[in-house]
C-alpha positions as CSV (number, residue, x, y, z in Angstrom):
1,X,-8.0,3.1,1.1
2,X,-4.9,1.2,-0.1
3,X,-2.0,3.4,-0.7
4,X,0.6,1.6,-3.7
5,X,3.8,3.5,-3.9
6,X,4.6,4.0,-7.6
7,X,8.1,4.9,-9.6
8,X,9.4,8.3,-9.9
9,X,9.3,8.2,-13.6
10,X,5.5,7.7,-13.4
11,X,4.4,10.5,-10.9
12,X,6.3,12.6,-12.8
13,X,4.7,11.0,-16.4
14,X,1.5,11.3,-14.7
15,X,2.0,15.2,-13.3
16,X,3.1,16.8,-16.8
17,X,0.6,15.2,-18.8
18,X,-2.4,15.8,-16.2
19,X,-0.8,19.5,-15.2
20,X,-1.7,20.1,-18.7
21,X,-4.8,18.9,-19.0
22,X,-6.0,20.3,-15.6
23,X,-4.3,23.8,-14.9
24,X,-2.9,24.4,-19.1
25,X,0.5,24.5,-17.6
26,X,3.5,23.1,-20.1
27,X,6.1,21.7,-17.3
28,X,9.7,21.0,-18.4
29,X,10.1,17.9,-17.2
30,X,11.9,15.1,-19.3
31,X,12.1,11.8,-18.1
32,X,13.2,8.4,-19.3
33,X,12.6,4.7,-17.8
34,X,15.7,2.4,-18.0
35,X,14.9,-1.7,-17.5
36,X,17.3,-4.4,-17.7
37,X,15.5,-4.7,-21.4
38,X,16.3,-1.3,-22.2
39,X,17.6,-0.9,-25.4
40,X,20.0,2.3,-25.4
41,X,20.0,3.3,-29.3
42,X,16.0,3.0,-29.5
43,X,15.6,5.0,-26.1
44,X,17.9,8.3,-27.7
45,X,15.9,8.1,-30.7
46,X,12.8,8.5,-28.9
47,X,14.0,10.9,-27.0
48,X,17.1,13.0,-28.3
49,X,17.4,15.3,-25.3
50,X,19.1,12.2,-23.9
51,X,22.1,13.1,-26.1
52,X,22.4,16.9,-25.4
53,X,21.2,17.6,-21.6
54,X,22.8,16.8,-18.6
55,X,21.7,13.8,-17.0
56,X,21.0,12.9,-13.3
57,X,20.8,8.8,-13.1
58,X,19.5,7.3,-9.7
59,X,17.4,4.0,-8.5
60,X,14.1,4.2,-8.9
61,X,13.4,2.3,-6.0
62,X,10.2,3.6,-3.9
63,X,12.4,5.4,-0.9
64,X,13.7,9.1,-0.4
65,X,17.1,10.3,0.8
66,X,19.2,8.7,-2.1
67,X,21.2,11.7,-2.3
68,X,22.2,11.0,1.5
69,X,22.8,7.2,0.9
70,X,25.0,7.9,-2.1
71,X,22.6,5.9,-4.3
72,X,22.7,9.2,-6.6
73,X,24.9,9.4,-9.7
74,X,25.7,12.4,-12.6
75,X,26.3,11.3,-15.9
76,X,28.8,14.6,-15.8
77,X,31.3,15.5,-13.3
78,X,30.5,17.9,-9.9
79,X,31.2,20.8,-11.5
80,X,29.0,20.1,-14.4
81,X,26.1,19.4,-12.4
82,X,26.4,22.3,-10.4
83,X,26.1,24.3,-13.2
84,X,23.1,22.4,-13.9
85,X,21.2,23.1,-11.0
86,X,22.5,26.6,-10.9
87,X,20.4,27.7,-13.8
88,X,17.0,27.5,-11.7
89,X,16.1,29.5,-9.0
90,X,15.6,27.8,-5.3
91,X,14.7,24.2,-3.7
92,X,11.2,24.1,-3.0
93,X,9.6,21.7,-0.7
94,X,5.7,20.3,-1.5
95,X,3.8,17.6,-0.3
96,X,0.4,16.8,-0.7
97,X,-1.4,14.2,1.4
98,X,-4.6,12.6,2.1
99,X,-6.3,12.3,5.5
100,X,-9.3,11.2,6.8
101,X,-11.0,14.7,6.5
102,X,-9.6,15.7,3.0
103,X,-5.8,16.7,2.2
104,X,-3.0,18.6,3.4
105,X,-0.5,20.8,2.0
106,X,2.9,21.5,2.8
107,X,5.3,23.9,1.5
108,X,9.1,25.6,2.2
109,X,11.3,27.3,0.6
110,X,14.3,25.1,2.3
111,X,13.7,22.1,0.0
112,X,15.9,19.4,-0.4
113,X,18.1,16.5,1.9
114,X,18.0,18.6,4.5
115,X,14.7,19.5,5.1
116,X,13.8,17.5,8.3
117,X,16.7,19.9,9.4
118,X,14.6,22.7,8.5
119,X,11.3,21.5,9.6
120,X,10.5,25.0,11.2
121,X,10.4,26.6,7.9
122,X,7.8,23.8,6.7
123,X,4.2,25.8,6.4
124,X,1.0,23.4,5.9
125,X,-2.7,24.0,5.6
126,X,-5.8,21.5,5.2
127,X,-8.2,21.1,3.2
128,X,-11.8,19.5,3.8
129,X,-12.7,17.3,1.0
130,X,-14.5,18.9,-2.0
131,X,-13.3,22.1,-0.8
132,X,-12.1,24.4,-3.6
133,X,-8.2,25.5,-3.6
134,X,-8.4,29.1,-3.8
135,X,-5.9,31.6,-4.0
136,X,-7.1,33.0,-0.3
137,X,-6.9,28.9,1.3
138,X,-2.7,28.6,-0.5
139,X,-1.6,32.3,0.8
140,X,-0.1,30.9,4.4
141,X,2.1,28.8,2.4
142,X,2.9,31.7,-0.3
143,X,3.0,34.4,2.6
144,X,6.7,34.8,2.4
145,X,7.8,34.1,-1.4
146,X,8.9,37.5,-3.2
147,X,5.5,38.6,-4.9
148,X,6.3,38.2,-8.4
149,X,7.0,34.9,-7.8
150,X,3.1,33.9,-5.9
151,X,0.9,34.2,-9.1
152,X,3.0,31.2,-10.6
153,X,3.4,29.2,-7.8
154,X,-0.2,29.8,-6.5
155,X,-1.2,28.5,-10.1
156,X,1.4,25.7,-9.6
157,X,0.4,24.2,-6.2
158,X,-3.5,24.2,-7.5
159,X,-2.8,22.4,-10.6
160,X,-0.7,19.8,-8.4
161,X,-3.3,19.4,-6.3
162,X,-6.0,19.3,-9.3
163,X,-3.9,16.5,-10.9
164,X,-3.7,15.1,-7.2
165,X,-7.2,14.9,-6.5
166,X,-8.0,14.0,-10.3
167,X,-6.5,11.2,-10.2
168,X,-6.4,9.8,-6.8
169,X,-2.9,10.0,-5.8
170,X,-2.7,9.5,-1.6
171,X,1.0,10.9,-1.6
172,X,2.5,13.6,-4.5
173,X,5.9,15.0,-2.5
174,X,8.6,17.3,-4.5
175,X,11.7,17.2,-2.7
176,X,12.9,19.4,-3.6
177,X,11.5,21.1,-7.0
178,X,12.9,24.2,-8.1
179,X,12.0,26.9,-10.9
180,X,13.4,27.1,-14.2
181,X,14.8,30.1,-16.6
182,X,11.6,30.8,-17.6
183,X,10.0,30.4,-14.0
184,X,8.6,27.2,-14.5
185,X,8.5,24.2,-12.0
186,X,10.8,21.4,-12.6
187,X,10.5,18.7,-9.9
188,X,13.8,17.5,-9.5
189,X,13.0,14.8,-7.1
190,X,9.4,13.2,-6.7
191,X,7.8,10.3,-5.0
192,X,3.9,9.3,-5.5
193,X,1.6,6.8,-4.3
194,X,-2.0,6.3,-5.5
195,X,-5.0,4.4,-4.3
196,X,-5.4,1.3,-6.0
197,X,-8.9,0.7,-5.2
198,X,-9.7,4.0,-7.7
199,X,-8.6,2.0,-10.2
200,X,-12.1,1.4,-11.9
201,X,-12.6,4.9,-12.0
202,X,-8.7,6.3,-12.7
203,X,-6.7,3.0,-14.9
204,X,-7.5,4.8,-17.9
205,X,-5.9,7.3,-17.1
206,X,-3.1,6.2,-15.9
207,X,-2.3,4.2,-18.3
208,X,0.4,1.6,-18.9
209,X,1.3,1.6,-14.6
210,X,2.9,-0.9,-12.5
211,X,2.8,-1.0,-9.0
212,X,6.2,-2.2,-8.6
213,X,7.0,-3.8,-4.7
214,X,8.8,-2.4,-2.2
215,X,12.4,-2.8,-2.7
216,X,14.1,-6.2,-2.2
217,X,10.2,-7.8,-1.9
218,X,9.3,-10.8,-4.2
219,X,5.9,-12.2,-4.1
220,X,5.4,-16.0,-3.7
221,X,3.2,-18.3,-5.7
222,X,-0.3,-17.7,-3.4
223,X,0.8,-13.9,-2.8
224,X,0.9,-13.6,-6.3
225,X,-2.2,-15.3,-6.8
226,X,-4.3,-13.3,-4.3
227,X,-2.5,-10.2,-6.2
228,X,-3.8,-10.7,-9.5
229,X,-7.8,-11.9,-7.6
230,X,-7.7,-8.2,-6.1
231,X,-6.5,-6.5,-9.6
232,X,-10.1,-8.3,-10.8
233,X,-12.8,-7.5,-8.0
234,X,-13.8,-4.4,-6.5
235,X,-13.6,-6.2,-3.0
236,X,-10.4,-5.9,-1.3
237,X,-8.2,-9.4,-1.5
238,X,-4.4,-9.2,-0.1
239,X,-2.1,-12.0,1.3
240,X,1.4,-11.2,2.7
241,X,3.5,-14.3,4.0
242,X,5.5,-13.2,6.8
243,X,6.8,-16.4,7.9
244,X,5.8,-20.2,5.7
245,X,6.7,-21.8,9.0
246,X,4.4,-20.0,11.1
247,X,1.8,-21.8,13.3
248,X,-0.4,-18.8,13.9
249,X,-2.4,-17.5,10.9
250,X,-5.2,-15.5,10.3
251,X,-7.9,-14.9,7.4
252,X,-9.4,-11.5,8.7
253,X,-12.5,-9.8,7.3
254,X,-11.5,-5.6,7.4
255,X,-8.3,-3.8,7.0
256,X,-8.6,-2.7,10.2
257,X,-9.5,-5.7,12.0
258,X,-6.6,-7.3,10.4
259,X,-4.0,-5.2,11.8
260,X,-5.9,-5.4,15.2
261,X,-5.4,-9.4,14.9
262,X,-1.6,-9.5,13.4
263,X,-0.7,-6.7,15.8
264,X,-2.3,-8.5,19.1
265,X,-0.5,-12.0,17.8
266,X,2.6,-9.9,18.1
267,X,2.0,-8.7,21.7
268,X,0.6,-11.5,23.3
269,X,4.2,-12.9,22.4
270,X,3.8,-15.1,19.4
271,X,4.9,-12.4,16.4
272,X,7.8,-15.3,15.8
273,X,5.1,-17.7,15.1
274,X,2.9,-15.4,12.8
275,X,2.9,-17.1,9.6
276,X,0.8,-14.2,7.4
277,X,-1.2,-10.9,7.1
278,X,-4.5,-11.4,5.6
279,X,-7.1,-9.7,4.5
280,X,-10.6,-9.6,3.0
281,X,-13.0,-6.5,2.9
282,X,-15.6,-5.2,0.0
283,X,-18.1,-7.4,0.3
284,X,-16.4,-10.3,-2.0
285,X,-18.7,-13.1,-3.3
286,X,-18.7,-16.0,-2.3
287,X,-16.7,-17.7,-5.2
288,X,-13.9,-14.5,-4.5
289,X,-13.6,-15.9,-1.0
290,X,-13.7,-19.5,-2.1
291,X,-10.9,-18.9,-4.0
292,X,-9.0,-16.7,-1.6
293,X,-9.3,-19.4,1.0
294,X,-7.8,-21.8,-0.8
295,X,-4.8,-20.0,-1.7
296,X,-4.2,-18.9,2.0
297,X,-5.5,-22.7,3.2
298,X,-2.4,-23.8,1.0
299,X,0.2,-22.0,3.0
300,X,-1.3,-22.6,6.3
301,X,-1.3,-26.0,5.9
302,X,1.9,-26.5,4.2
303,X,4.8,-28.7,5.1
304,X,2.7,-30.2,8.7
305,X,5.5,-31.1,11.0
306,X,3.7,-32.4,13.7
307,X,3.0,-29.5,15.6
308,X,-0.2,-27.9,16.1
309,X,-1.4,-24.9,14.2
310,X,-4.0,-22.2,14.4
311,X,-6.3,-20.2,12.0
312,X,-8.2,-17.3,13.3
313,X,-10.8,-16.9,11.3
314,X,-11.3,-12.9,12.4
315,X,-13.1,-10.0,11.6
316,X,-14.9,-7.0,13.5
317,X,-18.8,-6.7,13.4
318,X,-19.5,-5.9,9.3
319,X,-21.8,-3.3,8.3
320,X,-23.0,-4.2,5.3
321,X,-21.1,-7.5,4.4
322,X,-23.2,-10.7,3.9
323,X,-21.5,-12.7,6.8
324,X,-23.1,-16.1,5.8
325,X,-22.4,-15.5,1.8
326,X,-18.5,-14.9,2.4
327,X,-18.3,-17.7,4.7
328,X,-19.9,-19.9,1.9
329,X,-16.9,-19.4,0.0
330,X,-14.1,-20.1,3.1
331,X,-16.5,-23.5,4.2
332,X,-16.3,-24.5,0.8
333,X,-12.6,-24.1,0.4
334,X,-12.3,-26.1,4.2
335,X,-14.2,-28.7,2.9
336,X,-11.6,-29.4,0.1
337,X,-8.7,-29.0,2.0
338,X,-10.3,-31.0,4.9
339,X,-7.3,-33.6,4.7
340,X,-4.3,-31.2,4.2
341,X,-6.0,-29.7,7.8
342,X,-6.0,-32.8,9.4
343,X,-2.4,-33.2,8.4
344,X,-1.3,-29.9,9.9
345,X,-2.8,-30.7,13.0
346,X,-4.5,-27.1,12.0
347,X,-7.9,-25.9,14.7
348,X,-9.3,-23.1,13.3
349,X,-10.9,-20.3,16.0
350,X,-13.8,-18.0,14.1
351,X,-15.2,-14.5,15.6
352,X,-17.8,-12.6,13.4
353,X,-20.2,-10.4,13.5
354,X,-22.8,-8.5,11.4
355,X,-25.9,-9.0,8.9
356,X,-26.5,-12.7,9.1
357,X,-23.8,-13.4,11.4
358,X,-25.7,-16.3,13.2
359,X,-26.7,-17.8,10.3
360,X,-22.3,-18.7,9.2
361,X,-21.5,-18.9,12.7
362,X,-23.8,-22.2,12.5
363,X,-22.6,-23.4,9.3
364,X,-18.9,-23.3,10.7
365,X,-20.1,-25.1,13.6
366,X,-21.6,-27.6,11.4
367,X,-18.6,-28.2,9.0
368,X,-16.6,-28.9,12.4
369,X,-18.5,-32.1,13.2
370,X,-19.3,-32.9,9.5
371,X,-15.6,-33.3,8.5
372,X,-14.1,-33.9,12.1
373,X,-12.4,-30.2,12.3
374,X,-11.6,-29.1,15.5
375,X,-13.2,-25.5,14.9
376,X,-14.6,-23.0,18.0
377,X,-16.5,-20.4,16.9
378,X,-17.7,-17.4,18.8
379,X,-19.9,-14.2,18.0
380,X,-19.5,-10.8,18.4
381,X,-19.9,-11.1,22.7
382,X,-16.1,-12.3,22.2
383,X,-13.4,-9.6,21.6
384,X,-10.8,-9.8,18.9
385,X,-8.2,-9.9,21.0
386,X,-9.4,-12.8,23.2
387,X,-9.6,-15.0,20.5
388,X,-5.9,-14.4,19.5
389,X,-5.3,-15.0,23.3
390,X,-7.2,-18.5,22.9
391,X,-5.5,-19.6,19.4
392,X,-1.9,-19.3,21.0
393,X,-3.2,-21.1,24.7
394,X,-4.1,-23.8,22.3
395,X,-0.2,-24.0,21.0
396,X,0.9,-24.0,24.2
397,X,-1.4,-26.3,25.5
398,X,-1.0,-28.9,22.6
399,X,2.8,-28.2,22.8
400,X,2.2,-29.3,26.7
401,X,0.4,-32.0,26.1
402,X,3.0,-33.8,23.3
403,X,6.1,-33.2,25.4
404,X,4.1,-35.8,28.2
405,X,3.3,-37.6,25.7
406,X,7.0,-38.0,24.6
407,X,8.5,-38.5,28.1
């Protein structure tokens, strides 16, 4: 699962149009998206309520706690907000999340930039997948509201978590929400994050989205290559470039896997020298990995300064992926960026394992002596972490050996 933060405006976009459709409920929420484009008249005629109701403004920028690092700004003064907020009834805390067994629910009635304060008063309760929210699975978390009140918030938190589930959010938290005049929810503060791998099942509806980066992150040119190959493949293709001057990089098969390797680089002592996180999982094609190659090949060889370099060509033992087929694509991509290698002085190290594992081992081995690559390669009797061991003994090694050589 890939969890993409998305905007406030969106989750909340996403929760009144899908509350209705899922649970028939009408939630008050207004909300309007301001760009650098914006144009001010056009966005009051769209919506005139811009015009009559008191405003909160704040960056919609993927974290919580604005309120705490003054990031939040009234269009009116204290006293006029206070008055806003005063109309409704209570701070409500809810957060629904997905685990490996299904979701969990939280819920308290001491909502808002406090509540890790007020952790105690937090209730929670899980839920397998596919199990039904009934009314008798929400009472812990409704056990103490004034009874009038349960019916509509029982209906509330099952609608939430219809439109949660319906649309494959991983993260829907209301911090706080509170209840209207009429008793209806209005989230005052939300933050959402869906799984981008539902997206063949879920884009439609929702709609126009962007997964916007985490605040202060701009994608380079291959990062933003790999980014628009994973929006068109089921298979999972992502590229983050932690430092272009690294010397120890990594093309790893598995999400997990690839933390395993970008985590071990970092405690065997070479995290300064960890140029990338990479991953490849889904069971990509061979022309998917051919391309993907490429664009990582590009940074790992880029701007050689003499030094050696190393390419851990990773990955834990696959279940179903073809390991020959992907490796078609990666050899290929090798093959025509045999010279820019050679320049950067780049070895590559491969570990693999899995349905026809022997069969790509061989042709790596092969493509070392065919284009004079320096390239080890190992099976699935070598651990993960001894190949990241052996990729930064050959830094130091080669490091070794061209300081003599300079003396």
């Amino acid at each position: 699962m890939a969890r993409k933060k998305i905007r406030e405006y969106n989750s909340k976009t996403l929760l009144k149009v899908h509350a209705a459709r899922l649970g028939g409920l009408d939630l008050p929420i207004r909300v309007a998206q301001v760009k650098a484009d914006t144009d001010f008249g056009a966005l009051v005629t769209a919506h005139p309520w811009l015009s009559t109701t008191p405003l909160v403004v704040k960056p919609d920028c993927l974290f919580g706690k604005r309120g705490k690092h003054d990031l939040v700004g009234l269009k009116l003064d204290l006293a006029g907000a206070e008055d806003f907020i005063a109309q409704r009834m209570g701070k409500y805390y809810l957060c629904i999340q997905s685990t490996r067994a299904g979701t969990d629910l939280s819920f308290s009635e001491a909502g808002g930039v406090e509540i890790e304060e007020h952790w105690d008063q937090v209730r929670s309760v899980s839920l397998a997948v596919g199990e039904a929210v009934t009314g008798e699975a929400l009472a812990p978390l409704l056990a103490t509201l004034p009874l009038e009140l349960r019916p509509g918030m029982e209906a509330f938190l099952a609608t939430a978590h219809a439109v949660f589930t319906d649309l494959d959010f991983t993260l829907m938290e209301m911090n706080p929400f509170t209840l209207g005049p009429d008793g209806a929810p209005f989230p005052l503060d939300m933050r959402g994050e869906l799984d981008d791998t539902a997206a063949f099942r879920s884009a439609k509806k929702w709609g126009d989205l962007e997964f916007p980066l985490p605040f202060g992150r701009r994608l380079g040119p291959a990062e933003a290559a790999v980014a628009r190959m994973d929006e068109g493949t089921g298979a999972s293709l992502k590229l983050s470039v932690l430092n272009p001057r690294g010397r120890v990089w990594t093309m790893v098969a598995g999400g997990g896997a690839s933390v395993i390797y970008a985590d071990t680089v970092g405690d065997l002592g070479a995290a300064d020298e960890l140029g990338n996180y990479a991953e490849y999982s889904g069971g990509p094609n061979a022309a998917e990995t051919h391309a993907y190659a490429l664009r990582l090949l590009d940074c790992t060889t880029a701007g050689p300064d003499g030094r050696a370099r190393a390419l851990i060509v990773g990955g834990g033992i696959a279940n179903f992926t073809d390991v020959a087929a992907t490796f078609k694509g990666i050899i290929q991509a090798i093959r025509e960026r045999a010279d820019a290698v050679k320049a950067a002085r780049l070895k590559l190290f491969v570990r693999r394992g899995g349905p026809n594992y022997r069969a790509g081992l061989d042709a790596m081995r092969a493509l070392g002596s065919e284009i004079g690559i320096d390239i080890e390669v190992y099976g699935p009797e070598a651990s993960m972490t001894g190949i990241c061991k052996l990729a930064i003994d050959h830094l130091k090694d080669s490091d070794a050996r061209d300081a003599k050589a300079a003396q």
